[in-house]
MARDOKE-851081 format. One line per field, with one value per residue: x, y, z of N, C-alpha, C in turn; residue in three letters. Coordinates in steps of 0.1 Angstrom, whole numbers, plus 5000, padded with zeros to 4 digits. Example, Ala and Ser with C-alpha at 12.3 -4.5 7.8 and 13.67 -1.06 7.14 Angstrom:
2
nu: c(5132/5128)
nv: c(4943/4978)
nw: c(5078/5071)
cau: c(5123/5137)
cav: c(4955/4989)
caw: c(5078/5071)
cu: c(5132/5129)
cv: c(4967/5000)
cw: c(5078/5079)
r: c(ALA/SER)
END
This chain:
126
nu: c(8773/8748/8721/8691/8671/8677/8686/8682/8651/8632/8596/8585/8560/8540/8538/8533/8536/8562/8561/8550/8566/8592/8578/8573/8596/8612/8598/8606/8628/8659/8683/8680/8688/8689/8688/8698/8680/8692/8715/8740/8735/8744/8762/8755/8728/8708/8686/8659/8634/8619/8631/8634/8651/8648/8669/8671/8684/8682/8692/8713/8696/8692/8672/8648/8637/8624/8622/8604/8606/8570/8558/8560/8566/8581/8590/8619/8640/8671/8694/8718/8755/8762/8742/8752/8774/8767/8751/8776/8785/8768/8769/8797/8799/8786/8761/8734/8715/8689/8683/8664/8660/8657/8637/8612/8609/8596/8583/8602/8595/8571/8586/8575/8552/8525/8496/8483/8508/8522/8502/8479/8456/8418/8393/8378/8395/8415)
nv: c(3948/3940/3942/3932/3940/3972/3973/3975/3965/3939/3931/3897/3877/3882/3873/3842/3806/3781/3761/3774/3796/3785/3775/3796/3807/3788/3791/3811/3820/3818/3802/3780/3770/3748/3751/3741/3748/3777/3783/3806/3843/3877/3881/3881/3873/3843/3821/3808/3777/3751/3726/3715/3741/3770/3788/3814/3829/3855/3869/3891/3898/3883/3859/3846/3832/3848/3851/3870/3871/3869/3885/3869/3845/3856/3868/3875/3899/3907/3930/3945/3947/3929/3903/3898/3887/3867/3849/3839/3830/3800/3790/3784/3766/3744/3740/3723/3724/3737/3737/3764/3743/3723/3724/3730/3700/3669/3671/3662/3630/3624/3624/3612/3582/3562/3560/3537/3519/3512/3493/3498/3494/3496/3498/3480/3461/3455)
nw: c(6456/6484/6488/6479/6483/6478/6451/6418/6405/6388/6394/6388/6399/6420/6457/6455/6453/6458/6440/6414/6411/6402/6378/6366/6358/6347/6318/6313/6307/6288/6300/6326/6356/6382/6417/6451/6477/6500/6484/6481/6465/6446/6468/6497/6502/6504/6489/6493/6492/6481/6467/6430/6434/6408/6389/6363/6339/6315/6286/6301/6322/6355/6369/6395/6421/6453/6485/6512/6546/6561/6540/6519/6488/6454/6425/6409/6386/6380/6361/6359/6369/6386/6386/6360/6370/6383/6372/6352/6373/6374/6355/6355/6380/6373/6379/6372/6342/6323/6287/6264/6244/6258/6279/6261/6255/6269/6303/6329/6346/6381/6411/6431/6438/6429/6447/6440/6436/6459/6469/6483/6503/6504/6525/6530/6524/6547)
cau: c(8760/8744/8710/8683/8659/8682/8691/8671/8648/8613/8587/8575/8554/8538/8532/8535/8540/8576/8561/8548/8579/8597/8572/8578/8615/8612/8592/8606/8640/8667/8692/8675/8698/8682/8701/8696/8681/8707/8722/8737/8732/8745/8770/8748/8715/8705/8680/8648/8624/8615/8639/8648/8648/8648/8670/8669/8691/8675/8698/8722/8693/8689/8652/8650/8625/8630/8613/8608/8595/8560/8553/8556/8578/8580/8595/8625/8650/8676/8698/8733/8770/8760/8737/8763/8785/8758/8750/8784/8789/8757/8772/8808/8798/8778/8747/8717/8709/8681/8683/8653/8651/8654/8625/8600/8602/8581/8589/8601/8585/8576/8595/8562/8552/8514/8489/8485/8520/8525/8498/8473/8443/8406/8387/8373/8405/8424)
cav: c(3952/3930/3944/3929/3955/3986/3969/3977/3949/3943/3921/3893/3874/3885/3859/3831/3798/3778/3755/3784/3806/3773/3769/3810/3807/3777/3792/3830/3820/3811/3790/3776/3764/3744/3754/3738/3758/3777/3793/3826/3850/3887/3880/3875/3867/3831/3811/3801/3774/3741/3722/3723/3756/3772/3803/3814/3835/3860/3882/3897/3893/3872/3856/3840/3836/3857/3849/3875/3863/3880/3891/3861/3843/3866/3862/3888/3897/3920/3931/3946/3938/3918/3898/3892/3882/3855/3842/3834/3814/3797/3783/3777/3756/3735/3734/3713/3735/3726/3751/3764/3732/3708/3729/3726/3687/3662/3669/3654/3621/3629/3615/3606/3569/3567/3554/3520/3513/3508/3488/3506/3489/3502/3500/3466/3447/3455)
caw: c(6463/6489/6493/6468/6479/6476/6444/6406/6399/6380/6398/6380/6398/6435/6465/6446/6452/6449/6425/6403/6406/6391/6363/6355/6356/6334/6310/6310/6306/6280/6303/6334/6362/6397/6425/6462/6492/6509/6473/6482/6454/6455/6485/6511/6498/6507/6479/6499/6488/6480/6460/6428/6433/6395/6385/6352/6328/6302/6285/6312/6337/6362/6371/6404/6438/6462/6496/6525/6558/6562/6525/6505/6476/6446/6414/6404/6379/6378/6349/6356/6364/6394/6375/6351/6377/6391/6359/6348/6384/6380/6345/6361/6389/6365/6387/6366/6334/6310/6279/6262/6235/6268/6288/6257/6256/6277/6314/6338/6352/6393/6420/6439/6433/6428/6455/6435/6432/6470/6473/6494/6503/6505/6535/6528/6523/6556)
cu: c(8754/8728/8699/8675/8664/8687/8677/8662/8632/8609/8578/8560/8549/8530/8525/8538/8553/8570/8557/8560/8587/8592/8574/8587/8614/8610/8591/8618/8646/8678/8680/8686/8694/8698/8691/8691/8692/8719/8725/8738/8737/8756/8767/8732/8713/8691/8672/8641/8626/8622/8630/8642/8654/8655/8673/8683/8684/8681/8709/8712/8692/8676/8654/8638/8631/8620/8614/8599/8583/8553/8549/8572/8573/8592/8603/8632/8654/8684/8706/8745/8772/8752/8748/8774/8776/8755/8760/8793/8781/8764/8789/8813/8793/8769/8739/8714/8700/8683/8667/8645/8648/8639/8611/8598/8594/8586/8590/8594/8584/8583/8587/8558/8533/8506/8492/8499/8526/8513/8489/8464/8429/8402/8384/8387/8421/8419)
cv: c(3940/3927/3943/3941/3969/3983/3972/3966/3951/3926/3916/3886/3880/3874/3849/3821/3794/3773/3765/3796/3794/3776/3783/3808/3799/3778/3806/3830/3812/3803/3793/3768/3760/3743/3748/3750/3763/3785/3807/3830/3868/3887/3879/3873/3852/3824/3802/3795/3759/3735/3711/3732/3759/3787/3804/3828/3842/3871/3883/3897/3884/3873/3845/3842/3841/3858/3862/3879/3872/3886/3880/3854/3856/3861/3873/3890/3914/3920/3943/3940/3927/3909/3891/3883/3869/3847/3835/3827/3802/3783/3778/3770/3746/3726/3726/3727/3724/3742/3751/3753/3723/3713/3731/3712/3682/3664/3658/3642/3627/3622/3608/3594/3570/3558/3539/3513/3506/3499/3490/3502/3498/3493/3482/3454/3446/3444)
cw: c(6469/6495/6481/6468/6476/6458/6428/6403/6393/6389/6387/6382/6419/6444/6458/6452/6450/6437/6410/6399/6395/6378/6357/6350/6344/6320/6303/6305/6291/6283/6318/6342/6377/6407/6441/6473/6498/6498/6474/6467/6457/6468/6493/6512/6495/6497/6492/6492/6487/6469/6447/6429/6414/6394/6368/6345/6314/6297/6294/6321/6346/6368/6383/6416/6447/6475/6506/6533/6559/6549/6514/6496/6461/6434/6410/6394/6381/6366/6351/6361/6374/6388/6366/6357/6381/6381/6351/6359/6384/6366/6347/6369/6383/6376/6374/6357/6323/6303/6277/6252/6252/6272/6276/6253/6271/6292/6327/6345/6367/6401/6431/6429/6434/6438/6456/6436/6449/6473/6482/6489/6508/6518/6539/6531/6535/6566)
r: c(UNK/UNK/UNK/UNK/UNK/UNK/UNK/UNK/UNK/UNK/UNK/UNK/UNK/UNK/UNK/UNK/UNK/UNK/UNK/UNK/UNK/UNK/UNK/UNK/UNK/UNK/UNK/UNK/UNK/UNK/UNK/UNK/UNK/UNK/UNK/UNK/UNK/UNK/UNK/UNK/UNK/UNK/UNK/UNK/UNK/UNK/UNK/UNK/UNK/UNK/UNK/UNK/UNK/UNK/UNK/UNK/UNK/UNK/UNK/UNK/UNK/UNK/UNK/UNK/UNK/UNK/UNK/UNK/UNK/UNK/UNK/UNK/UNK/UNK/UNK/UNK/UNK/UNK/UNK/UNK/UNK/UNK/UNK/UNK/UNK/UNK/UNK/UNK/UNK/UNK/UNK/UNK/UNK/UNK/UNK/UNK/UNK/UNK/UNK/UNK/UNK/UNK/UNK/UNK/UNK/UNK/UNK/UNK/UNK/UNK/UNK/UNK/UNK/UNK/UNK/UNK/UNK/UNK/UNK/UNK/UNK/UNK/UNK/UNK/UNK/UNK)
END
Protein backbone atom coordinates (compact mmCIF):
# COMPACT_ATOMS: atom_id res chain seq x y z
CA UNK A 1 0.00 0.00 0.00
CA UNK A 2 1.42 3.35 -1.10
CA UNK A 3 -1.13 5.86 0.07
CA UNK A 4 -0.61 7.17 3.76
CA UNK A 5 -3.97 8.71 3.66
CA UNK A 6 -6.00 5.74 2.25
CA UNK A 7 -3.95 3.90 4.83
CA UNK A 8 -5.19 3.32 8.91
CA UNK A 9 -3.43 5.68 11.10
CA UNK A 10 -3.93 7.67 14.51
CA UNK A 11 -2.98 11.33 14.63
CA UNK A 12 -0.65 12.36 17.17
CA UNK A 13 0.20 15.59 16.96
CA UNK A 14 -1.55 18.39 14.45
CA UNK A 15 0.51 21.25 12.57
CA UNK A 16 3.37 20.98 14.41
CA UNK A 17 6.62 21.96 14.14
CA UNK A 18 9.70 19.64 12.92
CA UNK A 19 11.45 20.29 16.11
CA UNK A 20 8.38 19.25 18.20
CA UNK A 21 7.41 16.23 16.07
CA UNK A 22 11.20 15.12 16.95
CA UNK A 23 10.87 15.76 20.56
CA UNK A 24 7.31 13.57 20.38
CA UNK A 25 8.92 10.74 18.47
CA UNK A 26 11.69 10.89 20.95
CA UNK A 27 9.72 10.70 23.81
CA UNK A 28 6.64 8.40 22.53
CA UNK A 29 8.81 5.81 21.32
CA UNK A 30 10.77 2.58 22.32
CA UNK A 31 13.48 2.52 19.48
CA UNK A 32 13.97 5.94 17.83
CA UNK A 33 15.79 5.92 14.51
CA UNK A 34 16.98 9.66 12.54
CA UNK A 35 16.55 9.28 9.06
CA UNK A 36 17.68 12.14 6.44
CA UNK A 37 15.15 14.18 4.27
CA UNK A 38 14.21 12.36 1.28
CA UNK A 39 13.49 8.84 3.39
CA UNK A 40 10.88 7.02 1.42
CA UNK A 41 8.55 5.16 3.64
CA UNK A 42 5.62 3.01 2.40
CA UNK A 43 6.99 2.77 -1.33
CA UNK A 44 6.59 6.04 -2.31
CA UNK A 45 6.18 8.17 0.51
CA UNK A 46 9.14 10.65 0.71
CA UNK A 47 10.21 11.86 4.74
CA UNK A 48 9.95 15.81 4.74
CA UNK A 49 11.68 17.99 7.26
CA UNK A 50 14.47 19.36 8.92
CA UNK A 51 17.14 17.05 9.68
CA UNK A 52 17.54 14.67 11.92
CA UNK A 53 14.45 13.78 11.04
CA UNK A 54 13.12 11.31 14.03
CA UNK A 55 11.06 8.06 13.37
CA UNK A 56 10.22 6.09 16.04
CA UNK A 57 9.11 2.35 16.72
CA UNK A 58 6.34 1.46 19.32
CA UNK A 59 5.22 -1.93 19.33
CA UNK A 60 4.56 -2.91 15.61
CA UNK A 61 3.72 0.75 14.94
CA UNK A 62 5.48 3.11 13.33
CA UNK A 63 5.55 6.97 14.65
CA UNK A 64 6.84 9.34 12.16
CA UNK A 65 6.12 13.19 10.57
CA UNK A 66 4.27 13.38 7.94
CA UNK A 67 4.20 16.80 6.03
CA UNK A 68 1.44 17.76 3.39
CA UNK A 69 2.00 20.91 1.40
CA UNK A 70 -0.90 23.34 2.58
CA UNK A 71 -1.95 21.63 5.90
CA UNK A 72 1.04 21.37 7.94
CA UNK A 73 3.58 18.68 9.62
CA UNK A 74 1.72 16.23 11.72
CA UNK A 75 2.74 13.54 13.73
CA UNK A 76 1.46 9.80 12.74
CA UNK A 77 1.65 6.24 13.52
CA UNK A 78 0.42 3.32 11.90
CA UNK A 79 0.33 -0.30 13.18
CA UNK A 80 0.10 -3.14 10.55
CA UNK A 81 2.13 -5.38 8.22
CA UNK A 82 3.53 -2.38 6.43
CA UNK A 83 4.71 -0.85 9.44
CA UNK A 84 6.32 -4.00 10.32
CA UNK A 85 7.88 -4.05 7.21
CA UNK A 86 9.35 -0.36 7.71
CA UNK A 87 10.39 -0.87 11.02
CA UNK A 88 12.42 -3.90 10.37
CA UNK A 89 14.27 -1.79 7.39
CA UNK A 90 14.83 1.09 9.52
CA UNK A 91 16.79 -1.41 12.02
CA UNK A 92 18.61 -3.23 8.89
CA UNK A 93 20.05 -0.31 7.36
CA UNK A 94 21.39 0.67 10.67
CA UNK A 95 20.23 4.30 10.32
CA UNK A 96 21.27 6.36 13.96
CA UNK A 97 19.07 4.57 16.75
CA UNK A 98 19.00 5.81 20.31
CA UNK A 99 16.96 3.20 22.55
CA UNK A 100 14.75 4.32 25.27
CA UNK A 101 17.75 4.14 28.11
CA UNK A 102 19.89 6.39 25.58
CA UNK A 103 16.82 9.04 24.97
CA UNK A 104 16.36 9.51 28.96
CA UNK A 105 20.08 10.56 29.45
CA UNK A 106 21.57 14.16 29.06
CA UNK A 107 20.98 15.21 25.39
CA UNK A 108 22.78 15.98 22.95
CA UNK A 109 25.12 19.08 23.07
CA UNK A 110 23.94 21.65 19.94
CA UNK A 111 25.80 21.95 16.87
CA UNK A 112 25.30 25.88 16.96
CA UNK A 113 28.47 27.57 18.53
CA UNK A 114 27.26 30.36 20.95
CA UNK A 115 27.54 34.16 20.01
CA UNK A 116 30.59 34.58 22.40
CA UNK A 117 32.52 31.90 21.09
CA UNK A 118 33.05 33.61 17.60
CA UNK A 119 33.92 36.54 19.04
CA UNK A 120 31.25 39.08 18.20
CA UNK A 121 31.73 42.40 19.18
CA UNK A 122 29.11 45.08 20.64
CA UNK A 123 28.53 48.19 19.05
CA UNK A 124 31.21 49.98 20.89
CA UNK A 125 34.09 47.87 19.94
CA UNK A 126 33.91 47.76 16.11
Amino acid sequence: MSCIEQMKYQIHLERTSFKDARAYIEKNSDEVYYVSPGYKIFKDYYIIGIPPIAMGAKGNALIFPYTKPCHGSFVLSIDNEDSIKEINRLRETGKEKATTSAKKSKPAESSRASLTSYGICGKNEL
